[in-house]
N, C-alpha and C positions, 0 to 999 in steps of 0.2 A: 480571520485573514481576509484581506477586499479582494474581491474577484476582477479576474484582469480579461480584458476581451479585447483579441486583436480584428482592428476594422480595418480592412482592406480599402487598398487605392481607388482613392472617385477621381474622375476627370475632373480638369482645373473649375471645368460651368460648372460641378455641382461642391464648390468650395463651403456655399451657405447653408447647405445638404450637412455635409461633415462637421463643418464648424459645430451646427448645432446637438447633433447627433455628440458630439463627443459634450458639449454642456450638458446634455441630458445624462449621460453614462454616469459622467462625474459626479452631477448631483444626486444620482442614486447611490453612492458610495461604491461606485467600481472605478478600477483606470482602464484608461485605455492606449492601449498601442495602436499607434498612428501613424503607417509608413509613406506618410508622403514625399519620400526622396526615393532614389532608384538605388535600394542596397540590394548589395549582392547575395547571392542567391544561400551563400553560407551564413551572413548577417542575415536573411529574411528567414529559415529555417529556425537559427536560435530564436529568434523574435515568436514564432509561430509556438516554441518551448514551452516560451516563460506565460502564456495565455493560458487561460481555463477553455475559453471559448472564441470561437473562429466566426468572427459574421463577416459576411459580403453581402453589399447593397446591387442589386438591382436598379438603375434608371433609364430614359429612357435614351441618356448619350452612352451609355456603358453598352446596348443591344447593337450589334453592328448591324447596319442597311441593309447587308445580301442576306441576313440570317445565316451564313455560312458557319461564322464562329460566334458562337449567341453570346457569350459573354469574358472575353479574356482575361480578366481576374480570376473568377471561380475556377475555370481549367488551368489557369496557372498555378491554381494550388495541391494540382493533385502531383506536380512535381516533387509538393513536397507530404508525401503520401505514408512516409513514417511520421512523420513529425505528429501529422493532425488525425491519423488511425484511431487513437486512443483517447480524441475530445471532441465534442459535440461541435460542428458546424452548421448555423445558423444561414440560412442564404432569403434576406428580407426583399422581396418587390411587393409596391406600396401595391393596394388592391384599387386603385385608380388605374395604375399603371397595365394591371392586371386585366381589368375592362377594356382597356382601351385595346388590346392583343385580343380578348374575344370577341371585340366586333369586328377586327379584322379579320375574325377566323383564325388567327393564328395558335390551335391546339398542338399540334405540333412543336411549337417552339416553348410553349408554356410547361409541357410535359420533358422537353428535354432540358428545361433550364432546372428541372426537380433530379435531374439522374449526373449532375454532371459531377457531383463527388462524392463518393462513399458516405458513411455513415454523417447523411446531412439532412435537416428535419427545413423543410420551404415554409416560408409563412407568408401572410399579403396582411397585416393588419393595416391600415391607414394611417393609424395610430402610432408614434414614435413612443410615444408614453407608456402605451398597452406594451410593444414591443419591448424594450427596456424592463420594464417590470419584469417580464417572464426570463429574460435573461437574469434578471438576480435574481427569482425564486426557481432556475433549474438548479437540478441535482445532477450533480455533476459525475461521471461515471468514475467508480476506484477499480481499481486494482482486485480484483476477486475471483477467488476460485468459483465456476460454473457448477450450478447447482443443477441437477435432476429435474426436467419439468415431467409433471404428471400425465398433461398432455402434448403434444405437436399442434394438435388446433385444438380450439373453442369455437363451434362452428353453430352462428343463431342464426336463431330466423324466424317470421310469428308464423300464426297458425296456415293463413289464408297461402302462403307457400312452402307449406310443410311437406308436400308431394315433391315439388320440385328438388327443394333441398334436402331429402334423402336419397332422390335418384343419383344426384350429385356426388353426394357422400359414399356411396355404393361403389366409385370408380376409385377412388381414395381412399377406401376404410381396409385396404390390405395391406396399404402404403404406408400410412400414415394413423397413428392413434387419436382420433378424435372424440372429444367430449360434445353432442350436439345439444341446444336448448333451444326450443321451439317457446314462444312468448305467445299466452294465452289470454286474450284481453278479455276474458271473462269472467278469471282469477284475481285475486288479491295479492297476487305475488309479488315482491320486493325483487323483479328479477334483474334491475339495474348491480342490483349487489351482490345476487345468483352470477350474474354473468363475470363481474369483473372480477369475484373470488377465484372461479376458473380460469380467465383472461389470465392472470397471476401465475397460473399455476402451469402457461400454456407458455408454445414460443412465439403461438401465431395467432389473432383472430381472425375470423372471417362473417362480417355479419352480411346474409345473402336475400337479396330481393330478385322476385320475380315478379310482382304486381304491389310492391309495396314500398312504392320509392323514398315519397312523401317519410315516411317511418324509419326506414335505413338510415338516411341522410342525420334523424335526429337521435335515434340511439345509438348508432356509433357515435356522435361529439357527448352523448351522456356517458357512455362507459368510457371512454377517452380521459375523459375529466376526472374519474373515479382511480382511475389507473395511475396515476399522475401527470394526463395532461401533457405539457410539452417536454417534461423529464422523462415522459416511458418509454423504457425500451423495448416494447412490447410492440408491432407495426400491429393494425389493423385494416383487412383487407375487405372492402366494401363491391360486392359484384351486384352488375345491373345487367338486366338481360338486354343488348342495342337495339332488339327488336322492336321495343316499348317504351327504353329510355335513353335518352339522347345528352349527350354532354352538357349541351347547352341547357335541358332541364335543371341539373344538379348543381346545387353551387357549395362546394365542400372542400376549401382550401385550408384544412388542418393540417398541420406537423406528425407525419408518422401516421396518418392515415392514407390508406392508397384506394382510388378508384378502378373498377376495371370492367369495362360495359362489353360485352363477350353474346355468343350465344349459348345457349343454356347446357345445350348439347357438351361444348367445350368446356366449360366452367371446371371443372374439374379438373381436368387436363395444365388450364389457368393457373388454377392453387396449387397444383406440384411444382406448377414450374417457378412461380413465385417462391414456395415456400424454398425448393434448393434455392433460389436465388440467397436468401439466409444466409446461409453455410453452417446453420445448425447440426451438429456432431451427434 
C-alpha cells in the first residue's frame, strides 16, 4: 500500500521549498497531500485522516520575528489533536537553519519548537534525501493492545560515573523499577545489544553522564539505531550535569532522543518527572 504524508502549508517564498520536497516524496513511491488552499478546518481534519504521517517544515519565513508564536502551522495542528494522536508527526528544520538559531543563542526557541505537538519526533538533517528515506523506512504505529514492560527504565552509564549514577537511582529505585547497566571498557562486552535488549523491554531509557559527555552523546545515537531509530517508540533520555556541560558543547539533534543538562543533585527528581511526563499506566 504507498505511504501518504500530509506536508503542511509553506509560505508562498518557500514555493521552490515544496515544489521540490513533494518531487522527492513522490519519487520515493509515497503521495503526498498538499494543502495549499485554505480548507476548512472539517476538510483539513479528514485530510490529516487519510495520512500515515504528518510533517511540517520549518524555515526561516515560517519563525515569526517576536518569537511570540514560533511557528503557526505546527500549533495549528494540535487543533486537530484527535486526528493526528495516533500517527507519527515528523516536524523537519534544515540543520543550517538550526545553526543559525544557536549562534543567535536562541535555545529557547529551538527547545520549544520540539514540544509544540504531542507525540512528534524533530529532526534537522540538511539532507531532503536522508529525510525522505526515513519517512518510508518508519514503521508506522497499529492499533495494539499494551504489553508488560519488564522494566520502567534502563538506566546506563560507564564506569568512570558509576558513583554518581547510583546515588541517582537511589531517589527513584522506590518509584520506579529500574534495570541499571554500567559499561565497563575493560570488558569484551557486546553491551550495545545488552542495553537495547533491555531498552526493548523498558518504557524509558536513560543514558546518564556525569564526566562522560564525549561517550553519552555517542551511545545513545548507537542504541537509538539498534532500537529502531526514528520508528521507536521508546524516548531516550540523555542527562548532563550543567555544571560541566553546556548545550553548546553537545550537538545531539535525534528523533526521540531528549537532552536534559540538570544538576546532579536533581537528576533524579528530572527522570520522574519526565518519565510521568509519558503517561505510562
Amino acid at each position: 500500500m504507498q505511504r501518504t504524508i500530509y506536508l503542511s502549508r509553506l509560505p508562498q517564498s518557500n514555493a521552490t521549498l515544496r515544489s521540490r520536497m513533494v518531487k522527492i516524496i513522490n519519487r520515493a513511491g509515497m503521495k503526498v497531500i498538499n494543502p495549499e488552499d485554505n480548507f476548512s478546518p472539517d476538510t483539513t481534519s479528514n485530510l490529516i485522516q487519510q495520512a500515515d504521517i504528518i510533517l511540517s517544515v520549518i524555515t526561516s519565513d515560517t519563525l515569526d520575528k517576536t518569537n511570540k508564536n514560533v511557528f503557526n502551522e505546527i500549533e495549528s495542528l494540535n487543533t486537530f489533536h484527535d486526528a493526528i494522536s495516533k500517527k507519527p508527526v515528523i516536524v523537519w528544520c534544515s540543520r543550517d537553519l538550526l545553526e543559525v538559531l544557536k549562534r543567535k543563542g536562541d535555545y529557547k526557541i529551538i527547545e520549544a519548537l520540539k514540544k509544540l505537538v504531542s507525540n512528534q519526533h524533530f529532526i534537522s538533517y540538511s539532507s531532503l534525501i536522508k529525510l525522505v528515506d526515513d519517512l518510508r523506512r518508519m514503521k508506522l504505529k497499529k492499533e495494539e493492545k499494551p504489553t508488560t514492560k519488564r522494566y520502567d527504565i534502563t538506566f546506563i552509564s560507564n564506569e568512570n560515573d558509576k558513583v554518581k549514577s547510583q546515588e541517582t537511582q537511589l531517589l527513584i529505585n522506590d518509584i520506579l523499577k529500574i534495570n541499571p547497566i554500567y559499561i565497563d571498557f575493560s570488558k569484551q562486552e557486546n553491551y550495545a545489544s545488552i542495553c537495547s535488549e533491555s531498552i526493548l523491554n523498558s518504557s524509558l531509557c536513560v543514558v546518564f553522564s556525569k564526566n562522560s559527555t564525549e561517550w553519552a552523546v555517542n551511545f545513545s545515537q548507537q542504541v537509538w539505531k539498534l532500537i529502531g531509530g526514528v520508528s521507536s517508540q521508546i524516548p531516550i533520555l540523555v542527562i548532563f550535569d550543567k555544571e560541566i556541560t553546556s548545550p553548546k558543547q553537545v550537538s545531539l539533534e535525534v528523533p526521540n532522543i531528549y537532552k536534559l543538562f540538570t544538576e546532579d543533585t536533581l537528576a533524579g527528581l528530572e527522570i520522574k518527572m519526565f518519565y510521568e511526563k509519558l503517561g505510562v499506566e
